[in-house]
Backbone bond lengths (Angstrom), bond angles and torsions (degrees), N, CA, C in turn:
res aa  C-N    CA-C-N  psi(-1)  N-CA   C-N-CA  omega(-1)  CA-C   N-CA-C  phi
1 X - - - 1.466 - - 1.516 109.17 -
2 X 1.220 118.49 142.15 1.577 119.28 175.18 1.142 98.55 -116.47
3 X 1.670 119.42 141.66 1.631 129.52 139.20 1.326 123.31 -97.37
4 X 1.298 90.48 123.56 1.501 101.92 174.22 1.630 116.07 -101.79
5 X 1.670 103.60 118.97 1.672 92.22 176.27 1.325 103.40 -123.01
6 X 1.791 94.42 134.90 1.729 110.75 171.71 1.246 117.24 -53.79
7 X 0.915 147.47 126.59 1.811 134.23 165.40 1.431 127.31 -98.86
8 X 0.756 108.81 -156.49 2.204 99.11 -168.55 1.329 110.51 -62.92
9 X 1.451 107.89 -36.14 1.672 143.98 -147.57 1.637 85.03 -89.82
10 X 1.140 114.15 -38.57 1.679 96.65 -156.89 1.807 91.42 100.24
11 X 1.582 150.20 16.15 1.295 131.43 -176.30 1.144 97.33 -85.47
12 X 1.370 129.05 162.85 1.337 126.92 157.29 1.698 106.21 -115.86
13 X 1.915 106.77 131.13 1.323 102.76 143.35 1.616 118.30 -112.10
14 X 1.491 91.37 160.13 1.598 90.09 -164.86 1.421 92.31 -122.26
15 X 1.523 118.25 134.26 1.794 120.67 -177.71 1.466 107.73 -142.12
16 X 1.708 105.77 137.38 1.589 103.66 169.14 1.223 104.02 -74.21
17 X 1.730 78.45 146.68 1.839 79.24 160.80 1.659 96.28 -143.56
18 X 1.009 109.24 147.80 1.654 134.01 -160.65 1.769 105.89 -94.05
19 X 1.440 89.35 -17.43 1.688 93.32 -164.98 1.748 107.55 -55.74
20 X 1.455 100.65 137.88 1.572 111.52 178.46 1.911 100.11 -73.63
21 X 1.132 111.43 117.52 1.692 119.26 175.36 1.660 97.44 -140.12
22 X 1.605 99.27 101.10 1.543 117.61 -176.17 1.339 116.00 -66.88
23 X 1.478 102.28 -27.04 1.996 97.89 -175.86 1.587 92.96 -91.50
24 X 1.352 164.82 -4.42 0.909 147.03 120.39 1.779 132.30 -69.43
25 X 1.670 95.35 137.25 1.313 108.50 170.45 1.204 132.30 -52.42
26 X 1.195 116.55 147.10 1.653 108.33 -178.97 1.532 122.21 -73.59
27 X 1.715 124.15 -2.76 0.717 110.83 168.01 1.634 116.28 -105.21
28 X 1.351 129.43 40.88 1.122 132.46 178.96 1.263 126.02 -92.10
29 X 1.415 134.16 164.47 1.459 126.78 164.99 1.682 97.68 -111.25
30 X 1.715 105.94 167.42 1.297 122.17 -165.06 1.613 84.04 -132.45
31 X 1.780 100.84 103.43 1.794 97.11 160.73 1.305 102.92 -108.82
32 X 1.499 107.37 151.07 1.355 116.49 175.10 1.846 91.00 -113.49
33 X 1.150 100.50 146.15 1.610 121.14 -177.83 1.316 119.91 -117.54
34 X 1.533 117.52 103.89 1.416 134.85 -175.69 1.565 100.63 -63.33
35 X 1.323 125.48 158.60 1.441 120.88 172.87 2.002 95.93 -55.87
36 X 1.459 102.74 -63.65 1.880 86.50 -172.45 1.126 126.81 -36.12
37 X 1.236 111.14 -11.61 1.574 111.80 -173.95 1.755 121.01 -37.06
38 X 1.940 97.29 -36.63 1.368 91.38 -168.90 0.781 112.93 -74.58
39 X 1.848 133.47 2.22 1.329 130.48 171.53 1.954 112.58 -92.77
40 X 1.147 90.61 44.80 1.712 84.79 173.54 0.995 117.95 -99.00
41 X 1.667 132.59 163.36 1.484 102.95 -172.44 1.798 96.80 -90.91
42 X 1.860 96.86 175.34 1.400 106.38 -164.71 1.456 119.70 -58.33
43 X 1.694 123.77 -1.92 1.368 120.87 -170.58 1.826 89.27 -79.80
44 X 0.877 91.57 -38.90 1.660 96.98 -168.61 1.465 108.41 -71.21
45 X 0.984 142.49 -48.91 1.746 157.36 -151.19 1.862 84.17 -95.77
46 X 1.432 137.96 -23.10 1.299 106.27 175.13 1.369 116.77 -118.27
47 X 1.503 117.71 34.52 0.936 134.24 173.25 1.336 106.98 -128.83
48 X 1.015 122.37 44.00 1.529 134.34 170.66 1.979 101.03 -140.08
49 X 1.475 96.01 134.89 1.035 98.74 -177.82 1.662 107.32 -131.66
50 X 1.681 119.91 173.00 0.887 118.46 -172.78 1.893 120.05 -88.40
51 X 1.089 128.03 166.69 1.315 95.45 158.00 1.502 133.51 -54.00
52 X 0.884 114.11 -73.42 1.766 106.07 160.53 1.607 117.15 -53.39
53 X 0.961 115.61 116.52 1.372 129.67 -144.29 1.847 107.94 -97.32
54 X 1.550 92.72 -11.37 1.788 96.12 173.57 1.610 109.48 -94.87
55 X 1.298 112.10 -8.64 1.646 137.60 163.88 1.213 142.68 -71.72
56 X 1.526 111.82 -4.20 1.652 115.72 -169.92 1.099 110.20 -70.35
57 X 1.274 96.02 144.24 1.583 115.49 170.98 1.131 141.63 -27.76
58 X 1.466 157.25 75.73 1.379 128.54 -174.77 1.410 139.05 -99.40
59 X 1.321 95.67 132.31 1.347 115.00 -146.71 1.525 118.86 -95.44
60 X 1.594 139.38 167.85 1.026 117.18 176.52 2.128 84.44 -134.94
61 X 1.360 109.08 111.85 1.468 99.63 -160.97 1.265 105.80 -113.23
62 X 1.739 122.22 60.47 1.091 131.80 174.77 1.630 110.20 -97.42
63 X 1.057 117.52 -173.00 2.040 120.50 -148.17 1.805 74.57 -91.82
64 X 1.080 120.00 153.72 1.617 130.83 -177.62 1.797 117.12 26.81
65 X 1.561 95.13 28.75 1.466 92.35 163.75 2.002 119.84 -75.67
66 X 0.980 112.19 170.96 1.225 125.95 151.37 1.744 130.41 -94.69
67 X 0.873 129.96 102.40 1.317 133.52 -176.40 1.964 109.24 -55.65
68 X 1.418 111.96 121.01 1.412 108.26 -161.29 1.795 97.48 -83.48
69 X 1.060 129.98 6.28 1.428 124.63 159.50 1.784 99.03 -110.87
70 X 1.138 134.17 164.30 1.223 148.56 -148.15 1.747 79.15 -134.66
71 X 1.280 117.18 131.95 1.681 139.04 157.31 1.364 92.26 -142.29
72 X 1.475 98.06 144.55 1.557 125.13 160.58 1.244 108.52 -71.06
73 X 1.439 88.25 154.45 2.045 102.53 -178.54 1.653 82.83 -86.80
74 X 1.437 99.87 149.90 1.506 135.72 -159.78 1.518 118.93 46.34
75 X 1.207 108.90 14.85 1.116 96.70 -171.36 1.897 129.10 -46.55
76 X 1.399 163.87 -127.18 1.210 160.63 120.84 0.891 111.72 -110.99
77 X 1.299 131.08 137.61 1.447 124.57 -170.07 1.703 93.04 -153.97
78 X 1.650 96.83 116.26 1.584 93.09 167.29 1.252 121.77 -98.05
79 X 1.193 106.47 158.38 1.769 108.21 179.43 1.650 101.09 -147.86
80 X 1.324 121.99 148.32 0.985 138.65 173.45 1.559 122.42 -52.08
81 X 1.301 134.18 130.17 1.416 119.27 -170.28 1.690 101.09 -92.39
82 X 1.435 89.57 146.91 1.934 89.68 179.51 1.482 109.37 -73.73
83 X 1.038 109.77 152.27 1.270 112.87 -177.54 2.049 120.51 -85.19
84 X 1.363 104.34 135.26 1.508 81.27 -179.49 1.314 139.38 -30.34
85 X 1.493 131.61 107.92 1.215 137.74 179.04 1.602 118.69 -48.43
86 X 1.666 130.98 129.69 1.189 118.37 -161.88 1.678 92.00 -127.14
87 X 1.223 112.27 36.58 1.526 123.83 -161.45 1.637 85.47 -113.47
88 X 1.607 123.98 157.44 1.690 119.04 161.04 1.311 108.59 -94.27
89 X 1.175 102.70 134.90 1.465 124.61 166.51 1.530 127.37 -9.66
90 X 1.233 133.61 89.73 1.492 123.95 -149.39 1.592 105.09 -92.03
91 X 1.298 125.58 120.88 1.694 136.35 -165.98 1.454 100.07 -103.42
92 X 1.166 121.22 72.67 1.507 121.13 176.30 1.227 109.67 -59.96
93 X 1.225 116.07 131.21 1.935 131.90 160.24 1.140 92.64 -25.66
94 X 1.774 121.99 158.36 1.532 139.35 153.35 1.880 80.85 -101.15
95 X 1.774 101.40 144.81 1.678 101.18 154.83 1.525 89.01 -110.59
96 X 1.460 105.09 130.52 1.356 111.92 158.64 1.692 118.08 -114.97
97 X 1.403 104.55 125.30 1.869 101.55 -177.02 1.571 102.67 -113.20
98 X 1.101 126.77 31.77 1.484 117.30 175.63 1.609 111.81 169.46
99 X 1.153 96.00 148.28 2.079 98.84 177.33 1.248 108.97 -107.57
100 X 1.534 122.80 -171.38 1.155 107.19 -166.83 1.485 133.34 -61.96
101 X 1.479 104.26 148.51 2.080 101.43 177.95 1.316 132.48 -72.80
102 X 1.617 99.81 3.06 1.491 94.34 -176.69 1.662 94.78 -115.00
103 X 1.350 130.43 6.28 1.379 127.90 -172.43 1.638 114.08 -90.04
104 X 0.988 102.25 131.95 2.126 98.30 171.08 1.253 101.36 -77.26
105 X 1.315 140.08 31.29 1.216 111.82 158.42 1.804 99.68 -99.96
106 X 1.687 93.24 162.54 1.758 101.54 -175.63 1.535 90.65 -141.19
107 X 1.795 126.21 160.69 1.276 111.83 -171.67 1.118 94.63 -138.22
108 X 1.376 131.00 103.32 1.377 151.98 -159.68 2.068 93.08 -70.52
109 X 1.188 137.57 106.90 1.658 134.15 -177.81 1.368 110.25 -109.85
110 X 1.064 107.48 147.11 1.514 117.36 173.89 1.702 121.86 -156.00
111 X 2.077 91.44 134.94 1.524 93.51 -163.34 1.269 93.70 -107.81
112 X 1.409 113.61 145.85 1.152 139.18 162.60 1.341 129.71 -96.03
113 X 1.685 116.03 66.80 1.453 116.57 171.04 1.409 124.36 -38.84
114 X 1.744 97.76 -158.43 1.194 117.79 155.12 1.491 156.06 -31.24
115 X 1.724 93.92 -53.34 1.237 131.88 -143.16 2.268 107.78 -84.30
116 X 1.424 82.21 19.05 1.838 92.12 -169.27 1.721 121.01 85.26
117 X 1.038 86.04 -147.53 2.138 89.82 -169.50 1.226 100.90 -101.22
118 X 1.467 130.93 -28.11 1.157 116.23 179.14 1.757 131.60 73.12
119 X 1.077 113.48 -129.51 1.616 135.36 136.07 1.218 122.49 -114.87
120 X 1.831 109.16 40.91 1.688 104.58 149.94 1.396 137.75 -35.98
121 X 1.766 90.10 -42.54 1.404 114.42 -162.36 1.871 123.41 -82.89
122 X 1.643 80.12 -8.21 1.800 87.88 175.47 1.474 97.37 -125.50
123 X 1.492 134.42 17.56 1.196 124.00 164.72 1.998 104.50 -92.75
124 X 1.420 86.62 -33.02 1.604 94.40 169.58 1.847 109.20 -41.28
125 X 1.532 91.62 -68.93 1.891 116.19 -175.99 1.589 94.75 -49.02
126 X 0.739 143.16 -10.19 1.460 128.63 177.93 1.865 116.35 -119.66
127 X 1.449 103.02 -7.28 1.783 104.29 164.78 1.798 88.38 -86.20
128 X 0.836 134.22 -54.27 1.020 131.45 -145.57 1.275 98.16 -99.29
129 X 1.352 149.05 27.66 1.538 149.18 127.01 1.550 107.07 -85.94
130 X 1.210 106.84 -43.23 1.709 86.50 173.65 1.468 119.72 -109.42
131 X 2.022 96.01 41.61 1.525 86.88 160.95 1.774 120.12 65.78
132 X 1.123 107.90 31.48 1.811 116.78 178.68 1.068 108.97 -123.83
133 X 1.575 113.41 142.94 1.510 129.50 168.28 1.152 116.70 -86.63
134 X 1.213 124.63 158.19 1.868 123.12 176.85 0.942 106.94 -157.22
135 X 1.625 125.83 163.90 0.938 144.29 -166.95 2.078 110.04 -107.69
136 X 0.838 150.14 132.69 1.163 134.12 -142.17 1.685 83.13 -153.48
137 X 1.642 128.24 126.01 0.786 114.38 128.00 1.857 133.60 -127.79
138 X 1.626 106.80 152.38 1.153 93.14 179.22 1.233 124.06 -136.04
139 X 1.629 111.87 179.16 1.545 98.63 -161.80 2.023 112.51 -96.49
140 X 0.677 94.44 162.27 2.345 84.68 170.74 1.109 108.33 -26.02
141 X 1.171 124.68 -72.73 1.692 133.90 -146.46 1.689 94.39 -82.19
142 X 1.150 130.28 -36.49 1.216 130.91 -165.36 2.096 96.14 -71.94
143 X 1.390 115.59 -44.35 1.330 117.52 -171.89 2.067 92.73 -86.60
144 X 0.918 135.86 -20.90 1.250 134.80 164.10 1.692 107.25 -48.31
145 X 1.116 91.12 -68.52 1.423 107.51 179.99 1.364 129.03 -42.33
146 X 1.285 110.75 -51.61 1.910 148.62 -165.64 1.734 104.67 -92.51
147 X 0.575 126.87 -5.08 1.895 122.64 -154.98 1.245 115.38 -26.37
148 X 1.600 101.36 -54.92 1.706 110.39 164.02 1.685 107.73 -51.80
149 X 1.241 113.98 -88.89 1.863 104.42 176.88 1.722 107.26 -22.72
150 X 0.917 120.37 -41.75 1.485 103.55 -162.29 1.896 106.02 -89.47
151 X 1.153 111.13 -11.40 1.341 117.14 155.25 1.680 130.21 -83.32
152 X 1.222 94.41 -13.36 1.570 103.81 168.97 1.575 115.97 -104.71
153 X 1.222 104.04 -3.71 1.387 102.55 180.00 1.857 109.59 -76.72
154 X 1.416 93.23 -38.91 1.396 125.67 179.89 1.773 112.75 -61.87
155 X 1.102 102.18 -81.31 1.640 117.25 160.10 1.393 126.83 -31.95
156 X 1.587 111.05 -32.42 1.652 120.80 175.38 1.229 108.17 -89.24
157 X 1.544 124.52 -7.05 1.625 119.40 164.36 1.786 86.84 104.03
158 X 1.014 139.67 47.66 1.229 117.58 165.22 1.351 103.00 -119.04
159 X 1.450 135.91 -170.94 1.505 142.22 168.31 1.737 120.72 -113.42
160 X 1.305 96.01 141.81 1.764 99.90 -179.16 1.820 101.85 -98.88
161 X 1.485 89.36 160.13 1.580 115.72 161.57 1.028 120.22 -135.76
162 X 1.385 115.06 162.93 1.498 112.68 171.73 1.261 102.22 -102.02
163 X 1.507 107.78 146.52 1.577 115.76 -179.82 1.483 107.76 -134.84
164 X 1.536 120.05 35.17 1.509 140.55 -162.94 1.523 125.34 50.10
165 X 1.251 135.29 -153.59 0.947 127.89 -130.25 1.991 84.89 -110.49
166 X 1.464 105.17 -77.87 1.109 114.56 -168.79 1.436 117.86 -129.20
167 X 1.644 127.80 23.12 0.909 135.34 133.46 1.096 111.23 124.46
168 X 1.606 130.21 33.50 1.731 119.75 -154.33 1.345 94.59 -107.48
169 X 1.274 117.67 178.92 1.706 116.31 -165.48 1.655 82.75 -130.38
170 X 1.483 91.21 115.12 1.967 123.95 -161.66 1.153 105.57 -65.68
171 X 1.764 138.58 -11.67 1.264 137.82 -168.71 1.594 91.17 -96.17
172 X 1.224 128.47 17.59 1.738 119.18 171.28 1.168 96.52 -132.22
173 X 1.523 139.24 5.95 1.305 101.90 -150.19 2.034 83.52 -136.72
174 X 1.037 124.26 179.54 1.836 107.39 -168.62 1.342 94.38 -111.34
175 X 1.718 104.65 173.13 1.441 133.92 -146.79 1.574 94.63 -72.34
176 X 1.506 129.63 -51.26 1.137 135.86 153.16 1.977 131.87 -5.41
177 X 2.103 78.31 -61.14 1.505 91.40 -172.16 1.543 110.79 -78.57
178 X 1.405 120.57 -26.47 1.406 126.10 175.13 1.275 111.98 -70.63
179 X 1.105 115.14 -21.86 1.528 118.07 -167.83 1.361 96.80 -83.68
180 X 1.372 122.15 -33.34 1.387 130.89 173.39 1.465 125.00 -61.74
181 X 1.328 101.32 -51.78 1.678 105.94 175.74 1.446 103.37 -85.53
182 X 1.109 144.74 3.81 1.735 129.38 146.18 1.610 106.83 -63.65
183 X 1.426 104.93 -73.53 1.200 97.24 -162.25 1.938 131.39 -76.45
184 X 1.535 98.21 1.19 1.130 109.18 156.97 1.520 116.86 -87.24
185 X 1.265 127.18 4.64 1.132 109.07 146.53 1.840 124.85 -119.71
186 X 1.190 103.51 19.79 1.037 115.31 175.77 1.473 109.25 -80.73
187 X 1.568 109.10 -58.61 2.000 109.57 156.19 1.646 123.00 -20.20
188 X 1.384 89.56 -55.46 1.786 110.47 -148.73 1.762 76.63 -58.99
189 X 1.087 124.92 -60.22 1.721 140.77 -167.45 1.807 96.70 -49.51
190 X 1.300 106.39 -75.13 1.062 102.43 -174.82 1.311 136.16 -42.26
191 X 1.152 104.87 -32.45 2.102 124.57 -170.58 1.334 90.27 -92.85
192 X 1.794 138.66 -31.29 1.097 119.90 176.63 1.432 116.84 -84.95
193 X 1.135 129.94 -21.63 1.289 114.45 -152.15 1.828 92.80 -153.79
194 X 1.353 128.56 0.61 1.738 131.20 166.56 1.314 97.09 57.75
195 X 1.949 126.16 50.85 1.060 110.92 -173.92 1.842 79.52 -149.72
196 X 1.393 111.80 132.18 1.858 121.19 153.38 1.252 108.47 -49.64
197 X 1.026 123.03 162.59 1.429 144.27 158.36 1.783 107.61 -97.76
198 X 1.220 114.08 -9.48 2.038 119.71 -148.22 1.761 76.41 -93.55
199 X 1.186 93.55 154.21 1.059 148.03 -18.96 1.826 119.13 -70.84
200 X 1.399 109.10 -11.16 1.527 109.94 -151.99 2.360 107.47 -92.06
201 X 1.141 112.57 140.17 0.874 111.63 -177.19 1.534 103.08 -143.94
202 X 1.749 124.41 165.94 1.541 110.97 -178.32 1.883 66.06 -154.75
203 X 1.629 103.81 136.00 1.426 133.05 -158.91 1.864 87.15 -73.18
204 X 1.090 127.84 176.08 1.316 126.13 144.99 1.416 119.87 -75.88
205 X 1.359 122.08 135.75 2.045 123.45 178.23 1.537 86.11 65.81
206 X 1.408 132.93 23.49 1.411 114.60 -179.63 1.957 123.70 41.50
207 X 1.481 84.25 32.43 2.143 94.04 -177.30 1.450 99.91 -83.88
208 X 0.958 147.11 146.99 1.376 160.04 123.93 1.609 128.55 -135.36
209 X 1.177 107.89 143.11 1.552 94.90 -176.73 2.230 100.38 -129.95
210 X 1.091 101.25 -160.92 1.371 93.57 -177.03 1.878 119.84 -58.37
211 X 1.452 73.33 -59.03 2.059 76.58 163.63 1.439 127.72 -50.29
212 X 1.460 112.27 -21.11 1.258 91.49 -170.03 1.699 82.88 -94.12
213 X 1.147 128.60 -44.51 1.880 130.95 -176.49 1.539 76.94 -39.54
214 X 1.197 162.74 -149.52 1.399 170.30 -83.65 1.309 110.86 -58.72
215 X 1.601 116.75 -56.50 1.198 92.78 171.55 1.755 129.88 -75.62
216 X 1.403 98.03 -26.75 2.054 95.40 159.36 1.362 125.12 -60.50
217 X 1.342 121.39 -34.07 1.809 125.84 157.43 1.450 112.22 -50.58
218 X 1.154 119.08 -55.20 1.501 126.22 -176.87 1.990 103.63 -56.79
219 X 1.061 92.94 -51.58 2.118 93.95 166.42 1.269 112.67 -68.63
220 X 1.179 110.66 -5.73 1.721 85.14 178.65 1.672 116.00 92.97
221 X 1.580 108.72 25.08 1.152 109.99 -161.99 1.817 112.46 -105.58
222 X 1.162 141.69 -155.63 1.348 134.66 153.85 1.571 103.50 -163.13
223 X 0.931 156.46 99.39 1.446 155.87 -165.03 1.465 120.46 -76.44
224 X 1.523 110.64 112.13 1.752 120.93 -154.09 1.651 83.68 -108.68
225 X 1.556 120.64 84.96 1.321 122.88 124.58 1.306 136.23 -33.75
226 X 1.480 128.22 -175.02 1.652 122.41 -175.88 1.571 95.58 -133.88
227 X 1.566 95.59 158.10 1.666 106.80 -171.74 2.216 90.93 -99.97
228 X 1.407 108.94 -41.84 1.317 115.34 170.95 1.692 128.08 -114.85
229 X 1.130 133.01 96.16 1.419 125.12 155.06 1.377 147.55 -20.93
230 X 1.436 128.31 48.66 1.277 120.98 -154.14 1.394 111.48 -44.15
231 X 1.695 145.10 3.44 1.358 124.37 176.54 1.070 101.48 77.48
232 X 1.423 162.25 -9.65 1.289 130.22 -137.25 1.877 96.38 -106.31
233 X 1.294 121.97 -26.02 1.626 116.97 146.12 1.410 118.23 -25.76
234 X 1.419 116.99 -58.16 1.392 95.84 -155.11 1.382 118.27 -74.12
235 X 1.658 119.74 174.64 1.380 114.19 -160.43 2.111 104.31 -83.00
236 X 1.152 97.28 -32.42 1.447 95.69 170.23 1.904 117.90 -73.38
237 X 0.991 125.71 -44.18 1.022 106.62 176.39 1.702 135.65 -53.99
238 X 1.570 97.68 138.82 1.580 109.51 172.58 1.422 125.86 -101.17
239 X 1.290 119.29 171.79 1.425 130.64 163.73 1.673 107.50 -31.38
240 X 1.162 125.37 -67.42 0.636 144.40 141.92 1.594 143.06 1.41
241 X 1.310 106.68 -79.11 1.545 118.43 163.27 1.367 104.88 -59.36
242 X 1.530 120.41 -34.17 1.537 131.96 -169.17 1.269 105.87 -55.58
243 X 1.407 104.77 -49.78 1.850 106.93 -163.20 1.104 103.91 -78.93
244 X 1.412 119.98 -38.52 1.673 125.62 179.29 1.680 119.28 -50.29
245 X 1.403 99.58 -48.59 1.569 127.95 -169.67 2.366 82.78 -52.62
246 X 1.659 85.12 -80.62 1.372 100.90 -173.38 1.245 126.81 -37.72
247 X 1.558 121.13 -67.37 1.118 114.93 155.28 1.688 152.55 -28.02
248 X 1.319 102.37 -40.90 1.353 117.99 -175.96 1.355 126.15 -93.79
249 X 1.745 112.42 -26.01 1.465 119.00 155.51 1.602 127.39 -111.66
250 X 1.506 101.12 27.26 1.327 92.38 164.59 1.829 118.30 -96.31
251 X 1.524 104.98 158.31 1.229 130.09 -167.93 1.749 117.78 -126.75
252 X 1.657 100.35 152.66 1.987 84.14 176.25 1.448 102.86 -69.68
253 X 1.542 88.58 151.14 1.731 102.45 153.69 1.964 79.23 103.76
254 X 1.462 132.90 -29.45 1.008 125.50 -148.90 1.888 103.56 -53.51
255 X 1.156 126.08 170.27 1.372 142.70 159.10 1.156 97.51 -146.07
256 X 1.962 90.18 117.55 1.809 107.44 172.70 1.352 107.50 -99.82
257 X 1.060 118.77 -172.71 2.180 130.83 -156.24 1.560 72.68 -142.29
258 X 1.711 116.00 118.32 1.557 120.22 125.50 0.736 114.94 -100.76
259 X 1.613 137.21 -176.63 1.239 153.33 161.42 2.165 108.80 -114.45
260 X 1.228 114.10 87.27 1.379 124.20 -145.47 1.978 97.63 -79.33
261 X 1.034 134.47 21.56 1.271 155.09 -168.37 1.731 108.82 -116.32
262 X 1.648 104.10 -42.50 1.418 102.60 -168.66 1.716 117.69 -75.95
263 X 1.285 100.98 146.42 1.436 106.89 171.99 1.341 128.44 -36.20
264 X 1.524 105.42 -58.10 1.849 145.12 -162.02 1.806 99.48 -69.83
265 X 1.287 104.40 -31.21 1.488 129.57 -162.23 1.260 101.24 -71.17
266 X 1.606 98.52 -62.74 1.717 105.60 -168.46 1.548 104.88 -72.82
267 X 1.176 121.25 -23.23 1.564 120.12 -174.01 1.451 101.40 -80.59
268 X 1.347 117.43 -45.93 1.853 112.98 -176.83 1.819 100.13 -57.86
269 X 0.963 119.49 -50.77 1.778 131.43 -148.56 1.838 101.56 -55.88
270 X 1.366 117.73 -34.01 1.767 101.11 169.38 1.649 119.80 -77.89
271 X 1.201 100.32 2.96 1.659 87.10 179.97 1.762 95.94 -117.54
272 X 1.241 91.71 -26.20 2.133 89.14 164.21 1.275 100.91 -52.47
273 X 1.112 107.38 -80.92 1.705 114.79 -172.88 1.871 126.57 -20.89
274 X 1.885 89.25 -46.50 1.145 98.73 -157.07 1.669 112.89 -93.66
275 X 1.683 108.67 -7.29 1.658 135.89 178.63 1.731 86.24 -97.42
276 X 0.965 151.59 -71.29 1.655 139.03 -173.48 1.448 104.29 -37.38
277 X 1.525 110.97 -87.05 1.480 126.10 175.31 1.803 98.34 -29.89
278 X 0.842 139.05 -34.49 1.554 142.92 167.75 1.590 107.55 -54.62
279 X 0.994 102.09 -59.83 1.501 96.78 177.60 1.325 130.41 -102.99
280 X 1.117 102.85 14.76 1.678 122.57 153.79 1.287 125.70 90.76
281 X 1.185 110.81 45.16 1.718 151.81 171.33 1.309 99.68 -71.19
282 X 1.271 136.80 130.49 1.517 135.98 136.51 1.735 97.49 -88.91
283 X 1.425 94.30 138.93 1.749 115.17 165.44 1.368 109.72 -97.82
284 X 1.058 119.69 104.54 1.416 141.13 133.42 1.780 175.40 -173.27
285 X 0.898 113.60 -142.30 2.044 90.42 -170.46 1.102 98.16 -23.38
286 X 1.752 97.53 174.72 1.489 123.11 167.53 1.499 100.02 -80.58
287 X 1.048 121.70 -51.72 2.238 124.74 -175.86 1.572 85.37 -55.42
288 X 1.244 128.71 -67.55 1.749 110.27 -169.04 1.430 120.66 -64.13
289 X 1.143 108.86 -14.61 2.113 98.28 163.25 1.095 113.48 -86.53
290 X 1.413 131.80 -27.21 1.264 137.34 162.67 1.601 129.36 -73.44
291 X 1.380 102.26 -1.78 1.388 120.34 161.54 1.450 117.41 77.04
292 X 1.358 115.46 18.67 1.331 127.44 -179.10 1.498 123.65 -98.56
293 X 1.373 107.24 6.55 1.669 115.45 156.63 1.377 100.08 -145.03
């Protein structure tokens, strides 16, 4: 038999105990419940059950909640132990859309669909006149296509992602096929340029749902959403609206979404650059706002 006791903290110690207790089964656990208990989070609070087991408690186990059934502090409360899990270990994606809020750094991103090179090649010429790092991700066909761009992206000091293969939005398409368009473009990267894409990835249409976070955790993935939208997709937006949009609601720690192909894009991006850096923004990677180089 194990006891497990909650402590103020939320710590758990866990102790055999040998003791013969006839009205419990031998395969049970013995929790004892600190008053904090009701502040545990909900993985914990619904996996506790009552002794009578068609009876448990329900709880609401948020930070200064009240628990809508009333238990005594210490009370005993048995619950059934789970049985060894014969399932593998599930590594869910982190989505991260922003670094810290009090930092001037901001991480200017850019995806590289479908849609060809575009003005890849002069959005490049303009990080690298004013001296900026970026985060770049792209998809198979786009680094198929690009080899040179995708070696200069590399070579100019910026960082890659994978943004899959050929662009499908992974919440329609099966665990199989995603698994496919990561690591087919993870090759294409590698053989071009002797560089991973892992950990960083940005979903296509930015869709993901839990299934797809599991199977991108299981690759080795982490999913770099955006804290701001520069607009520069949509069909109405201009140069213009771009810089305005950008300029005026960005924040530290922010991570913006370009689209590094578009016309409107490459024309807004020297006076972005040069109105941030104005107010005292450093531009760069996503790993350096997040403080991991």
């Amino acid at each position: 038999m194990l006891i497990l006791t909650l402590g103020a903290a939320c710590n758990f110690e866990i102790k055999e105990n040998h003791t013969n207790i006839s009205s419990i089964e031998s395969k049970k656990t013995v929790i004892t419940a600190h008053p904090s208990f009701y502040n545990t989070p909900t993985r914990i609070a619904n996996e506790i059950l009552s002794d009578d087991l068609s009876s448990s408690p329900t709880m609401t186990p948020l930070i200064n909640s009240t628990p809508t059934t009333s238990i005594n502090p210490m009370k005993t409360i048995i619950a059934i132990s789970p049985s060894p899990s014969k399932s593998p270990i599930k590594n869910i994606a982190p989505v991260i859309s922003s670094g810290k809020s009090d930092s001037q750094k901001i991480a200017l991103t850019f995806d590289q669909g479908v849609a060809g090179a575009g003005e890849s090649a002069t959005v490049l010429d303009i990080l690298k006149l004013n001296n900026v790092k970026s985060t770049i991700f792209v998809t198979g066909i786009w680094a198929e296509q690009n080899p040179n761009l995708l070696k200069r992206i590399v070579e100019e000091g910026n960082e890659l992602g994978n943004h899959s293969y050929d662009h499908p939005d992974f919440t329609k398409i099966s665990d199989e096929k995603i698994t496919e368009q990561m690591e087919k473009t993870e090759q294409i990267v590698i053989k071009n340029v002797d560089r991973s894409t892992k950990p960083l990835m940005r979903p296509p249409y930015g869709a993901y749902d839990n299934r797809v976070l599991e199977i991108l955790g299981n690759l080795g993935y982490e999913v770099i959403f955006w804290t701001l939208d520069s607009t520069d997709w949509r069909g109405e937006s201009t140069k213009e609206s771009i810089i305005k949009h950008v300029t005026e609601k960005s924040k530290g720690g922010y991570i913006i979404i370009f689209h590094g192909y578009l016309l409107k894009t490459a024309e807004a991006l020297p006076e972005i650059i040069t109105n941030l850096k104005q107010k005292g923004f450093k531009l760069d990677t996503v790993s350096n706002i997040l403080g991991r180089k």
